[in-house]
C-alpha positions as CSV (number, residue, x, y, z in Angstrom):
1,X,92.1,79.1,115.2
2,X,94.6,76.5,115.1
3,X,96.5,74.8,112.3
4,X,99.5,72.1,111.7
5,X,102.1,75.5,110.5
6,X,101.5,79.2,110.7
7,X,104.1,80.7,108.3
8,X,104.4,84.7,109.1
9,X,105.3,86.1,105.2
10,X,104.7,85.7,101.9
11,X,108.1,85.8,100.0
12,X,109.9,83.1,98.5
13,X,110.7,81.2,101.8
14,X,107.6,81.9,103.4
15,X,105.7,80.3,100.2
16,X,108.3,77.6,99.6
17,X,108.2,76.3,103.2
18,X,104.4,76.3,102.5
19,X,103.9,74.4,99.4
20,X,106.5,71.7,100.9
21,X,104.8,71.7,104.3
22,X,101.4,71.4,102.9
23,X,101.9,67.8,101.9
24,X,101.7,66.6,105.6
25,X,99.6,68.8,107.2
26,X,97.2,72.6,107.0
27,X,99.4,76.0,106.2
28,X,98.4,79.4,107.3
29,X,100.0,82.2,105.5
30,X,99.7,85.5,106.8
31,X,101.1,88.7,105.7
32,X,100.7,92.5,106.3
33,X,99.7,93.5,103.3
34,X,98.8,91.6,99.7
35,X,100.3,88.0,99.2
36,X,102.5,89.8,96.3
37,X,104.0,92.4,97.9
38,X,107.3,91.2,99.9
39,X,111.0,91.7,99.2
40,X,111.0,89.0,96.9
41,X,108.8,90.9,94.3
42,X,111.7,93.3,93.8
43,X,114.6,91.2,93.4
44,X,115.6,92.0,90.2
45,X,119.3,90.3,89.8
46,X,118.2,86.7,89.9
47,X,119.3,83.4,91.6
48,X,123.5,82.5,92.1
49,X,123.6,78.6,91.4
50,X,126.3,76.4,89.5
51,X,124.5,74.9,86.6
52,X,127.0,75.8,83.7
53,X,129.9,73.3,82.7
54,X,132.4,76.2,83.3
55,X,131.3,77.0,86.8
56,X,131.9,74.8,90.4
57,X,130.5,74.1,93.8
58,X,134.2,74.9,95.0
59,X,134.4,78.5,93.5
60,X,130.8,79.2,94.3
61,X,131.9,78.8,97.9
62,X,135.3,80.3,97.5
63,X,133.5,83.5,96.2
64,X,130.7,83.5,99.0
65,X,133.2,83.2,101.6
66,X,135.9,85.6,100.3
67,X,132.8,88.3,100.4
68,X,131.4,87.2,103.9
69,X,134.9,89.0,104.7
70,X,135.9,85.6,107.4
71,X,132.3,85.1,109.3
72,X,130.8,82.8,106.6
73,X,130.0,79.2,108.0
74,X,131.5,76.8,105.5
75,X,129.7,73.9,106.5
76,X,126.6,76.3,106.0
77,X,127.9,77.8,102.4
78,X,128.9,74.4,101.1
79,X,125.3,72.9,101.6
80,X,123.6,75.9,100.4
81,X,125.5,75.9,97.3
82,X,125.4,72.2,96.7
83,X,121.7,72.2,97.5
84,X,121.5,74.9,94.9
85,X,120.8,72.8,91.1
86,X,118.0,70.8,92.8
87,X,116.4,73.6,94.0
88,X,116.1,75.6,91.0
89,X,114.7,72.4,89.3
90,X,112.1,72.8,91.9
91,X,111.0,75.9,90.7
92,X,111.7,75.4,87.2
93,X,109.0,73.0,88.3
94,X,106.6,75.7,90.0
95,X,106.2,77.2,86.5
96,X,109.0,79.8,87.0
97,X,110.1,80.3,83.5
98,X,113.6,81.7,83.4
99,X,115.0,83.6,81.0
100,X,117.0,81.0,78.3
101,X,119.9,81.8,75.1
102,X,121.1,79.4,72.3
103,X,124.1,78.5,72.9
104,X,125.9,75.9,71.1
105,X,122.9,74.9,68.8
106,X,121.1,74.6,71.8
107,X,118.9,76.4,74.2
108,X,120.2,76.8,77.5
109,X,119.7,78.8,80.3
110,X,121.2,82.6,80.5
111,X,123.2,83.2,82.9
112,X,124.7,86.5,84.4
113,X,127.3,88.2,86.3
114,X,127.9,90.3,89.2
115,X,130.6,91.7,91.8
116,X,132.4,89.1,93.7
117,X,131.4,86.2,91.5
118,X,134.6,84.4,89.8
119,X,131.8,83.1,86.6
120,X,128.8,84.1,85.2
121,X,126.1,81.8,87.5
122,X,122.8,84.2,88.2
123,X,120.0,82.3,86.7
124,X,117.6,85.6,86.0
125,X,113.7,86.5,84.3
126,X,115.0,89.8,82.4
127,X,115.6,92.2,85.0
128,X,112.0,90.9,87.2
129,X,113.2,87.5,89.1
130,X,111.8,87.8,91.9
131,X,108.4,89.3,90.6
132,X,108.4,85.8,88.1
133,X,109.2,83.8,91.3
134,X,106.5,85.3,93.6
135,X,104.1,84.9,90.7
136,X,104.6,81.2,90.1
137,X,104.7,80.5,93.9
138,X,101.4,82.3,94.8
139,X,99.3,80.9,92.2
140,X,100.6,77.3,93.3
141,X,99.8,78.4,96.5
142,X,96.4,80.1,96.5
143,X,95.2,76.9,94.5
144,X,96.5,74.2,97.1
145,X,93.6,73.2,99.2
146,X,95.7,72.8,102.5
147,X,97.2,76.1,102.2
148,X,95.3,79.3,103.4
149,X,96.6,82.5,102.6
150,X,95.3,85.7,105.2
151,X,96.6,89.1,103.6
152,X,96.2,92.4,105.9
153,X,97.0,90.3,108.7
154,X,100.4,90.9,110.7
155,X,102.4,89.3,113.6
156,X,102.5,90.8,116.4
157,X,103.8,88.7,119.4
158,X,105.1,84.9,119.0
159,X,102.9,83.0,121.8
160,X,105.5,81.4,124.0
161,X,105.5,78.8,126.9
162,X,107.1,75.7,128.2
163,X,106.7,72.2,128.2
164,X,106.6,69.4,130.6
165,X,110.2,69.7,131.4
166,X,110.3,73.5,131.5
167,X,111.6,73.9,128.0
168,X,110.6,77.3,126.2
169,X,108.3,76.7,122.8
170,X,106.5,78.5,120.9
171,X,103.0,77.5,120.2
172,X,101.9,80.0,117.5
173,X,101.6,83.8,117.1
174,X,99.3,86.9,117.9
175,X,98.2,88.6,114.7
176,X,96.5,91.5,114.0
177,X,93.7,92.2,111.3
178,X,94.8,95.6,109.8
179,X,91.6,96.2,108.6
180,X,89.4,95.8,112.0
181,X,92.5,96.2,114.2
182,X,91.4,93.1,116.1
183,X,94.0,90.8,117.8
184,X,93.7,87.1,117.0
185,X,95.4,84.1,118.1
186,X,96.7,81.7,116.1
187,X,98.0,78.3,117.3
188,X,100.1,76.3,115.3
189,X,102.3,72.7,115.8
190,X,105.3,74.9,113.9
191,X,106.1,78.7,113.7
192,X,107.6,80.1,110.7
193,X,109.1,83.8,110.5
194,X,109.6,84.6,106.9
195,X,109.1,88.1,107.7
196,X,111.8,89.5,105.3
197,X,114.2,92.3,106.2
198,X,114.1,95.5,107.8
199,X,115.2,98.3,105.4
200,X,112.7,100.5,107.0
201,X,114.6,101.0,109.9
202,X,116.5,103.4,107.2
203,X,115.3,106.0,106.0
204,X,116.2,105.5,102.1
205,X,115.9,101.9,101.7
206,X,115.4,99.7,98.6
207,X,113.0,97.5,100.0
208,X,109.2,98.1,100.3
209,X,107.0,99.4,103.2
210,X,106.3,96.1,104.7
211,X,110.3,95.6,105.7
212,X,109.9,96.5,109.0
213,X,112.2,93.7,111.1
214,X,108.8,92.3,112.4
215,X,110.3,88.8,112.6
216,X,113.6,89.5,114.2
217,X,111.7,91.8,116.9
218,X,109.0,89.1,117.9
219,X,112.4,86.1,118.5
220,X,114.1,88.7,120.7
221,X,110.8,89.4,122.4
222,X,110.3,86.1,122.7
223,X,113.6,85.0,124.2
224,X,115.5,83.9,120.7
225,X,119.1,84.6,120.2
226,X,120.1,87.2,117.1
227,X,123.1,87.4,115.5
228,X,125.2,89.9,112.9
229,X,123.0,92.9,112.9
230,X,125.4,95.3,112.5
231,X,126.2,94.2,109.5
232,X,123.5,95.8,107.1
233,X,124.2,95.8,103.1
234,X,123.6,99.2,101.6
235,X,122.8,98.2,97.7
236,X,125.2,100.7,96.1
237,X,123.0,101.9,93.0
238,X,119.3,103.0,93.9
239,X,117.4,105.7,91.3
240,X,118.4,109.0,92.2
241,X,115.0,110.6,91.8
242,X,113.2,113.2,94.0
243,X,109.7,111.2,92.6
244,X,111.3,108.0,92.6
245,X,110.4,105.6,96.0
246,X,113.0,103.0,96.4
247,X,113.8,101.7,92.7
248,X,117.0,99.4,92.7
249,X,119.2,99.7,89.6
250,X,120.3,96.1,89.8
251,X,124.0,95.2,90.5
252,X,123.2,93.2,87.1
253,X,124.3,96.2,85.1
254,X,127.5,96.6,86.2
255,X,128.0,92.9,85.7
256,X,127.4,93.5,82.1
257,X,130.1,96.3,81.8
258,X,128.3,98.8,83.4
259,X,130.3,102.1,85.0
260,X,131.1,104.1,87.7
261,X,131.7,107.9,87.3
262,X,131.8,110.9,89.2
263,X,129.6,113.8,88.2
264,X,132.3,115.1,86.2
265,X,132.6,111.8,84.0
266,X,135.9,110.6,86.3
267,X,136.0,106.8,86.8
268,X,136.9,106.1,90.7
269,X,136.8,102.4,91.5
270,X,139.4,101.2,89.7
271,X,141.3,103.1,92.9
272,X,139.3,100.7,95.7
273,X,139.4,97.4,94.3
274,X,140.9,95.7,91.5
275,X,137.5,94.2,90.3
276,X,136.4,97.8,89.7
277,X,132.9,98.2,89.5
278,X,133.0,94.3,90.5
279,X,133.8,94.3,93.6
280,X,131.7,93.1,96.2
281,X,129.0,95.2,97.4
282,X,130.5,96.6,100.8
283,X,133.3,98.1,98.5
284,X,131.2,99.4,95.9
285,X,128.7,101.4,98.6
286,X,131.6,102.3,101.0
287,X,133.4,103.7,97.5
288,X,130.6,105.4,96.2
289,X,129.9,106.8,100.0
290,X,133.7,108.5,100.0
291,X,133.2,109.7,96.5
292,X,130.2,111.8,97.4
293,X,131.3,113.2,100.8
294,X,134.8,114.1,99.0
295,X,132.7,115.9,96.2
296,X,129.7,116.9,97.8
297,X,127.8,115.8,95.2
298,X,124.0,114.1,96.1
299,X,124.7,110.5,94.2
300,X,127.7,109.1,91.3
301,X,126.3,108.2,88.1
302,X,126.5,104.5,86.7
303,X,127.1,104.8,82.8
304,X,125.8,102.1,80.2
305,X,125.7,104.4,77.2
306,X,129.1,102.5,75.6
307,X,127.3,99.0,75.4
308,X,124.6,98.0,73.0
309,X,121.6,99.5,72.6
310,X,119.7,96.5,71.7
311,X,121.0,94.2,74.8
312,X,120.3,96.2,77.3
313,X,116.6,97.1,75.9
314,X,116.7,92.9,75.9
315,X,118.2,92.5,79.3
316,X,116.9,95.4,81.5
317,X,113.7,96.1,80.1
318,X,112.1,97.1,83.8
319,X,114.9,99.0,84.7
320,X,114.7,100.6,81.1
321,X,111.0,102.0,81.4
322,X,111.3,102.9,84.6
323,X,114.3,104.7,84.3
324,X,112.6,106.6,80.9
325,X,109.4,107.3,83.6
326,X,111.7,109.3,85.2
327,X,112.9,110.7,82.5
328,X,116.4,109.0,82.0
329,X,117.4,106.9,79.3
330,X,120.2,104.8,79.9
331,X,121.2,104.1,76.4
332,X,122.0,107.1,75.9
333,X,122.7,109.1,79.3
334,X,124.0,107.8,82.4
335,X,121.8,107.0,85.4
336,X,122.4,109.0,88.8
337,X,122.7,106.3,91.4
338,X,123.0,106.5,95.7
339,X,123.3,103.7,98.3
340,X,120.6,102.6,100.5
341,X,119.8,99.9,103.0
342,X,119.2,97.3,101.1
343,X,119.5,93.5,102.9
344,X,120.1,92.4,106.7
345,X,123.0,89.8,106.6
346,X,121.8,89.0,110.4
347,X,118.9,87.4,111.6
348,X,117.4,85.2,114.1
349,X,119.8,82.8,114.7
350,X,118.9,78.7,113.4
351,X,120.8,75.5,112.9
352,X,121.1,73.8,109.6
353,X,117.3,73.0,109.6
354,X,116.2,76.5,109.8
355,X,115.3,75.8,113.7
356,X,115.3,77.6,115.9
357,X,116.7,77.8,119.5
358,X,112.8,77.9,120.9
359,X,110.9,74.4,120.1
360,X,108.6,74.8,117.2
361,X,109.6,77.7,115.8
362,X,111.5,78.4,112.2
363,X,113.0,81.4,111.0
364,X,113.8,81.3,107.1
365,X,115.4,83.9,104.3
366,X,116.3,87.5,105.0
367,X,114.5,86.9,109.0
368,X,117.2,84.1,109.8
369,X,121.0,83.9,110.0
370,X,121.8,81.1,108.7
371,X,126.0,81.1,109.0
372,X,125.8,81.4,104.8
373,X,126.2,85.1,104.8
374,X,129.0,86.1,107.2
375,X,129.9,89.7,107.0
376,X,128.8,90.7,103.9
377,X,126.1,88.7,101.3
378,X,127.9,87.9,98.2
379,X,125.3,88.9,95.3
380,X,121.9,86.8,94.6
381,X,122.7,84.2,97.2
382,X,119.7,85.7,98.9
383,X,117.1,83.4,97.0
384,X,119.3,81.1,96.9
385,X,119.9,80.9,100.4
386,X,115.6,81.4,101.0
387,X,115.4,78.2,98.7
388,X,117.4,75.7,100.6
389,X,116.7,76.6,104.0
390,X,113.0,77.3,103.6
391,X,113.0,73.2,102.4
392,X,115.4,71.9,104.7
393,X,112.8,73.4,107.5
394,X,109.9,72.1,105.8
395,X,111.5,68.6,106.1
396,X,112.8,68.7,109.0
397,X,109.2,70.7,110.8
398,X,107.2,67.7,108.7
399,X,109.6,64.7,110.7
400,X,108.9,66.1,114.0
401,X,105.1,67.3,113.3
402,X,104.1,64.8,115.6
403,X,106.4,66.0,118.8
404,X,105.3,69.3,118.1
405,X,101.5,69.3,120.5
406,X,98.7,71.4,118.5
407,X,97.1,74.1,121.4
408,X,93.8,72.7,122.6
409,X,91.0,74.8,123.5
410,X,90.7,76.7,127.0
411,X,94.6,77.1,126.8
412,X,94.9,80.2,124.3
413,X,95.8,82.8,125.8
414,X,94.6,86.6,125.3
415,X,97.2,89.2,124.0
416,X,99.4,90.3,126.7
417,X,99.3,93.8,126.7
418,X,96.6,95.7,128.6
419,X,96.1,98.5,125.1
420,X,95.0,95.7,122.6
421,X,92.3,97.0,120.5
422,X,90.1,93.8,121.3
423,X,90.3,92.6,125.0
424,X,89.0,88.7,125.2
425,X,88.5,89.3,128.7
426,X,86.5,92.1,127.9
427,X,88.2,94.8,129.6
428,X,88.3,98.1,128.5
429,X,91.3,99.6,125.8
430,X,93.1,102.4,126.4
431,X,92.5,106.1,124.6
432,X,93.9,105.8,120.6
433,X,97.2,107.3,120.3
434,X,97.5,110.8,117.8
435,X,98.6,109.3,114.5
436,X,101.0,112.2,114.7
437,X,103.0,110.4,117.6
438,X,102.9,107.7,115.9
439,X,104.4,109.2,112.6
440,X,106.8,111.8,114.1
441,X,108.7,108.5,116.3
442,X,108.8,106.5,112.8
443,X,110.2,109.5,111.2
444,X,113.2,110.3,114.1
445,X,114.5,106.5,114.3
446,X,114.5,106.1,110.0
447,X,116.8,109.8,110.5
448,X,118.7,109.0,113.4
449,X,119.9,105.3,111.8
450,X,120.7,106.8,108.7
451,X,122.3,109.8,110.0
452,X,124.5,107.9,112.5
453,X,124.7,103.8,111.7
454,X,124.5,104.3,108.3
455,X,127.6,103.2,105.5
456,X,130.2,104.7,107.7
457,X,130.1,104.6,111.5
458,X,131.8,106.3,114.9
459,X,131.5,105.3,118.4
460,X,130.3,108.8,119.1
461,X,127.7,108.5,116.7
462,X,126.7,104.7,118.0
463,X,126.3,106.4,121.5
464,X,124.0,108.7,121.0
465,X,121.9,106.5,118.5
466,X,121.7,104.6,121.6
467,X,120.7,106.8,124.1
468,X,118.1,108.5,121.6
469,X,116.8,104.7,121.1
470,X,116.9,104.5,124.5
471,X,114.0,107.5,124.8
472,X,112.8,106.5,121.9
473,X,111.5,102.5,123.2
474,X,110.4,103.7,126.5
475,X,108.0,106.3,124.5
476,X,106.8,103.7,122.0
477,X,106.4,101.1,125.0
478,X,104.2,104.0,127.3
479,X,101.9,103.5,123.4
480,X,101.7,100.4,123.6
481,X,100.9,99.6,127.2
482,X,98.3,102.6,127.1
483,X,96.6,102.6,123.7
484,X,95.0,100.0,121.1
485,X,97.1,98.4,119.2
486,X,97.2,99.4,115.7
487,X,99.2,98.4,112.8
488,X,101.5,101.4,112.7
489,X,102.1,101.0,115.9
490,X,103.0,97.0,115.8
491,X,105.8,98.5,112.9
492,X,107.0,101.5,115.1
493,X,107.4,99.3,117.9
494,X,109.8,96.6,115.8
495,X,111.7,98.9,114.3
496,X,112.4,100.6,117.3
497,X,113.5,96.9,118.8
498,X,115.0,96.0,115.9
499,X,117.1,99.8,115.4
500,X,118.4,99.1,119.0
501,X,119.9,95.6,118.3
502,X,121.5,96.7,115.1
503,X,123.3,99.7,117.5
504,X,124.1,97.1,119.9
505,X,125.4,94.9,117.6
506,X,127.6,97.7,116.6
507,X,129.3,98.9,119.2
508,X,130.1,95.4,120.2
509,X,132.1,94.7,117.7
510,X,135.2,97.4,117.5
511,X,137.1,96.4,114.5
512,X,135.9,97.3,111.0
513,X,134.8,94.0,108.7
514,X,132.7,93.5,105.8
515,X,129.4,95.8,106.0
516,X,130.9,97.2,109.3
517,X,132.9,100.1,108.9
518,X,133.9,102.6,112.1
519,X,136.5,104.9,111.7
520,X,137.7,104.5,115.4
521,X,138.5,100.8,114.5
522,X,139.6,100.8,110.4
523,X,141.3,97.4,110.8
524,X,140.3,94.1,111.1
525,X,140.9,92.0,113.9
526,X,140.3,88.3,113.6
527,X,142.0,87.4,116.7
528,X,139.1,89.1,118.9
529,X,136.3,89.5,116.4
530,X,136.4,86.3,114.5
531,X,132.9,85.4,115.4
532,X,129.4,86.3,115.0
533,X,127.9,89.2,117.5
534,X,124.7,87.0,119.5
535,X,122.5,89.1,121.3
536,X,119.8,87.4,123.7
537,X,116.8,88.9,125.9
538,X,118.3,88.3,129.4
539,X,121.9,87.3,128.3
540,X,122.5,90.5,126.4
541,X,119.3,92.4,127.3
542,X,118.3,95.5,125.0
543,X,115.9,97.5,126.0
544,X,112.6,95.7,123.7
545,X,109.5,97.2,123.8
C-alpha cells in the first residue's frame, strides 16, 4: 500500500508526529506489538518544562547542559526548552490531565524534582506520565479518520533509492505481519522512525520487550549516519526482585528526599557528588555500581520510610502497589534497588527538523539524536525532547509533502533478501531456523553487553565484545540469508547491529565523559573528544547484518 507518512512506532513521538501530520495528508502507524505498549507507557517521572514563576528557560538549559557533561548542542537545548510551555498546552489539549495542587488560593499545576535539576519543573500524572500520555494520544488517534493504526506489524528494512540527480531517499519501509510472518511494502511520501530505544540489547533493562534498536539498525542499514552510542543511561534504581521484570523505581523518589544506603543502613553518595542522591544520573548508577562491587552485595537500598506516609501513598501510588506485590512496603521498609539500561542518549542523527541525512525520512524521540542530550540525558527531558521534535518534523515533512514523490505502482520493489517468508516473485524460502538458534544468539549478545559494555568499561573488555559480535552478525546474517524471516529474527538481527555500533562507538572514544566510563581513560579530554562519535555504513563500516 501507499500513504502520504508511514510512522514506524507508537510512543509519544510516533503519535504526536501523527496527529500533527494527519491534517495534510493519510498516517500509517505501525508497531510491533499493541498501540499501548512502547517506552512511553512506562515513563513514570513526567515532563521537565519551565511553567512556574520561580523557574527559567536560562537554568533549564544551564542544567541540561551541565548533565550532557560538554556534548549538548546549545542551539538544540535552547529551542527544545523554549518550545517546551507550548507544547505541554498541546497536550493539556489532547485530554492529558496532569496531576494539579492549590497553591496560593489557587490550583496550579504540581510540579517535581529530580537529580540535576536546579527547581522543581517535572510536570507529572502521579507516578504514571507516560501511561496518561499514551492514553490520551491513542484514543485521539484511533478516532482520526486519516490516521490508521497496524499493531503486530514491525519494520524491517527502510526501502531506499535515488532520485533524478542520484540523491539517496527513502521511499517507505518493509514491514512484517507478526502474526502471518508475511513481508509487506509500504510506500510513503515521508518515513518516520519513532522506534524507541534499545534497552534489550542489555540483558537487565528497564524498558519493555519491544526496545530492540529496530530504528537505529534499519538508518545504518540504509546508509544514515548514527551518533553517541556509547553513551547508554543506566537508570540507577530498578526493583530488585527475582519475580520482578523490569519495574523502574522512578528518580522521582529521590527528588522528594528519598535515600541511598548500603545494605548495612550506610549512606554513600554524599562521598560522590555534593547533590547526594541528586546528582545526575551517570553519578548516581556509576556510584551505586562501586558500592556493590566494593561490597559484594546484589543491589543498595533506596530508603523513604523517614517521609510521610500519606504523600508518598498520594504521590507514588503505582510504585506503592507494585512494590507491596512484591512484597515491599516503602513506607515502612526500604526498597532494594540495581541499575539497568535504561535510555540511549544516541540515535540516528537529524537536523533541527527531525530530518534526516536520507530525503524523506524522519527519526524522532529516543530513535534520533537530536544534539539536546550530549553525554548524558538530564532527567525527563526525554518527553520533552519527543514533544518538540516529533512537531517540528511534522511541520517541516507537511511544507515539503509535495517534493517528497508518493511510489507509483510497478516500482515497489520485493524484499531483498532471498529467506523472506513471502517471496513476491514467487520463489521458494529457505528451511525455518530452530527457535533455539534463534534464542541461544539473543541470550549471548544481552550477556556479553552487560558483562563487558555495561556501567563500567575496559578496552580489553570492548575487544572481545567486538570480536564475539563479530561471530555473532555473520551467524545471524547466514539466518537471515537462508531462512524466512520471522519476527524474532528481525529483533535478533537489530540488536546484533545495533550492540556492534554501541562497541564501536566505544572504543572510539578513549577518554571517559558522561555515561562513558573506561578505566584505561578515567579523565576527560575535551581537546580530542569534544565532539559527537558519527558512525556511517561505508565511512565507518560495521559489520550490519
Amino acid at each position: 500500500m501507499t500513504t502520504d507518512y508511514l510512522v514506524l512506532g507508537s510512543g509519544i513521538a510516533g503519535l504526536s508526529f501523527a496527529l500533527e501530520a494527519a491534517e495534510s495528508g493519510r498516517v500509517l502507524v505501525c508497531t510491533k506489538r499493541q498501540a499501548e505498549e512502547s517506552n512511553t507507557r512506562y515513563a513514570q517521572g513526567g515532563i521537565a518544562t519551565v511553567l512556574d514563576r520561580e523557574d527559567s528557560f536560562d537554568l533549564h538549559v544551564n542544567d541540561t547542559l551541565k548533565a550532557g557533561a560538554g556534548l549538548c548542542r546549545r542551539d538544540r537545548v535552547e529551542l527544545c526548552v523554549r518550545a517546551g510551555p507550548d507544547r505541554i498546552r498541546w497536550l493539556v489539549e489532547q485530554g492529558v490531565r496532569f496531576t494539579r495542587m492549590s497553591r496560593n488560593a489557587a490550583i496550579e499545576f504540581d510540579f517535581g524534582r529530580e537529580g540535576g535539576h536546579s527547581r522543581r519543573r517535572i510536570l507529572h500524572v502521579e507516578d504514571l506520565t507516560g501511561r496518561e500520555v499514551e492514553r490520551a494520544l491513542l484514543d485521539h488517534a484511533r478516532s482520526h479518520p486519516r490516521i490508521e493504526i497496524w499493531e503486530d506489524h514491525m519494520g524491517v528494512d527502510l526501502w531506499r533509492d535515488r532520485d533524478g540527480s542520484g540523491k539517496a531517499r527513502v521511499r517507505g519501509a518493509f514491514v512484517i505481519d507478526r502474526r502471518s510472518g508475511e513481508v509487506h511494502v509500504v510506500g510513503a511520501r515521508a518515513t518516520v522512525l519513532a522506534t524507541g530505544g534499545a534497552g534489550k540489547v542489555y540483558l537487565y533493562t528497564s524498558n519493555p520487550d519491544v526496545a530492540t534498536g529496530d530504528g537505529v539498525a534499519m538508518a545504518y542499514r540504509a546508509g544514515a549516519p548514527v551518533a553517541n552510542l556509547e553513551f547508554y543511561q543506566f537508570h540507577p534504581t530498578c526493583l530488585y526482585h527475582p519475580k520482578a521484570k523490569s519495574f523502574l523505581i522512578s528518580e522521582a523518589l529521590r527528588g522528594e528526599g528519598g535515600l541511598l544506603r548500603r545494605l548495612d543502613g550506610t549512606r554513600f553518595m554524599e562521598k560522590y557528588h555534593p547533590d547526594a542522591e541528586l546528582a545526575p544520573r551517570d553519578v548516581v548508577a556509576h556510584a551505586i555500581d562501586h558500592e556493590m562491587k566494593q561490597t559484594g552485595d546484589d543491589y543498595v537500598l533506596l530508603d523513604m520510610t523517614h517521609l510521610d506516609a500519606r504523600m508518598l501513598e498520594k504521590r507514588f501510588p503505582n510504585i506503592l502497589e507494585t512494590c507491596l506485590g512484591f512484597g515491599v512496603d516503602m513506607r515502612h521498609e526500604p526498597i532494594p534497588v540495581v541499575p539497568a539500561a535504561h535510555y540511549s542518549c544516541g540515535g540516528v542523527v537529524t537536523d533541527e527538523h527531525g530530518a534526516t541525512p536520507l530525503a524523506g525520512l524522519y527519526a524522532v524521540g529516543e530513535t534520533a539524536c537530536t544534539g539536546v542530550h550530549g553525554a548524558n540525558r538530564l532527567a525527563s527531558n526525554s518527553l520533552l525532547e519527543a514533544l518538540v521534535f516529533a512537531h517540528r518534523a511534522a511541520e517541516h515533512s507537511k511544507a515539503a509533502l509535495d517534493t517528497l514523490p508518493a511510489p507509483e505502482e510497478g516500482e515497489v520493489p520485493h524484499w531483498m533478501h532471498v529467506g523472506e517468508t513471502s517471496r513476491s516473485d514467487g520463489g521458494p524460502a529457505g528451511a525455518p531456523r530452530e527457535t533455539v538458534m534463534v534464542t541461544q544468539d539473543w541470550d549471548e549478545v544481552r550477556r556479553l553487553m552487560w558483562n563487558y559494555v555495561g556501567i563500567v568499561r575496559s578496552v580489553r573488555r570492548l575487544l572481545g565484545a567486538r570480536r564475539r559480535l563479530d561471530l555473532l552478525s555473520a551467524e545471524v546474517r547466514e539466518y537471515v540469508l537462508s531462512s524466512p524471516l520471522t519476527p524474532d529474527l528481525a529483533e535478533l538481527r537489530n540488536i546484533v547491529t545495533v550492540a556492534s555500533l554501541i562497541v564501536e562507538s566505544a572504543l572510539s572514544r578513549q577518554e571517559s565523559r558522561g555515561l562513558h566510563f573506561v578505566v584505561d581513560y578515567p579523565d576527560r579530554d575535551d581537546a580530542r573528544f569534544a565532539r559527537d562519535t558519527i558512525l556511517w555504513a561505508g565511512v565507518h563500516p560495521v559489520m550490519a547484518v
